[in-house]
VMD Tcl script that draws the C-alpha trace (Angstrom):
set ca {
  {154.67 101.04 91.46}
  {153.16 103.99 91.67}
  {154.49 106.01 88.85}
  {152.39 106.48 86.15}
  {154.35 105.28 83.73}
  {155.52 101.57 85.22}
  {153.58 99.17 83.01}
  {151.13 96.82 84.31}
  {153.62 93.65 83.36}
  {156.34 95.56 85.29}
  {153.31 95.98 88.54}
  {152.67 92.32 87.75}
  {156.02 91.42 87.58}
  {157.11 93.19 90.69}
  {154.28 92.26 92.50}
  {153.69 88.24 92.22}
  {157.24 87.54 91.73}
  {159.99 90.26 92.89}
  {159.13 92.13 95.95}
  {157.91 89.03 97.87}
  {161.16 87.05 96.83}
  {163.32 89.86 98.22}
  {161.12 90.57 101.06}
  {161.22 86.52 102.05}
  {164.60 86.18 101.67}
  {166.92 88.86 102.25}
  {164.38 91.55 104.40}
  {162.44 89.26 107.02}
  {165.87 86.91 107.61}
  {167.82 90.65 108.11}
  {165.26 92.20 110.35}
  {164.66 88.99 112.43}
  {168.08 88.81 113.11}
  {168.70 92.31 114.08}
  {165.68 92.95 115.86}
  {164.30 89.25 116.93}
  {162.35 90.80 120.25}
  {160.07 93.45 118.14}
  {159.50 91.35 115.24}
  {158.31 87.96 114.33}
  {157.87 85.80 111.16}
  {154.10 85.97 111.19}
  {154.01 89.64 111.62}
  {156.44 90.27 108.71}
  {154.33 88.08 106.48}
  {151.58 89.48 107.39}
  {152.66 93.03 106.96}
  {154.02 91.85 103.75}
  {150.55 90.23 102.54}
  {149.07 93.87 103.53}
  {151.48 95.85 101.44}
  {150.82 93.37 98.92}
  {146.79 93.28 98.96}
  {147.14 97.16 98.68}
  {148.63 97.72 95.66}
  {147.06 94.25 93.84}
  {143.54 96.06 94.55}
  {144.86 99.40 93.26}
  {146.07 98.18 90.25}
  {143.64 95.16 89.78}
  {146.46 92.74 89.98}
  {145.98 88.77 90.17}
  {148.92 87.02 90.70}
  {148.80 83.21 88.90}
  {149.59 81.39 91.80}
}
mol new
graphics top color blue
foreach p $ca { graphics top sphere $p radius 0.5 }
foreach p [lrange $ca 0 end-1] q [lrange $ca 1 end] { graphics top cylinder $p $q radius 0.2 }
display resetview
């Protein structure tokens, strides 16, 4: 995301549709299971929605849905 030269649909694409498929369904269920007593489900999402916020307002990213 950072690299200079990712294009904005790639950001987009990555942002509103990739990373939070892959976070939701293979991170969070893997992390959960192998570490259920130091993480939960709302933490993950929210950590996720933090990672997300940061690089939507760095690039200026609004995701359709």
């Amino acid at each position: 995301l950072d690299d200079p030269n990712t294009t904005l649909d790639a950001r987009i694409q990555i942002l509103c549709k990739d990373y939070p498929a892959e976070y939701k369904t293979n991170y969070m269920p893997s992390l959960l299971k192998l570490s259920p007593c130091e993480y939960t489900e709302a933490k993950l999402l929210s950590d996720l929605q933090s990672a997300l916020d940061y690089y939507k307002n760095s690039f200026e990213i609004k995701c359709s849905n």
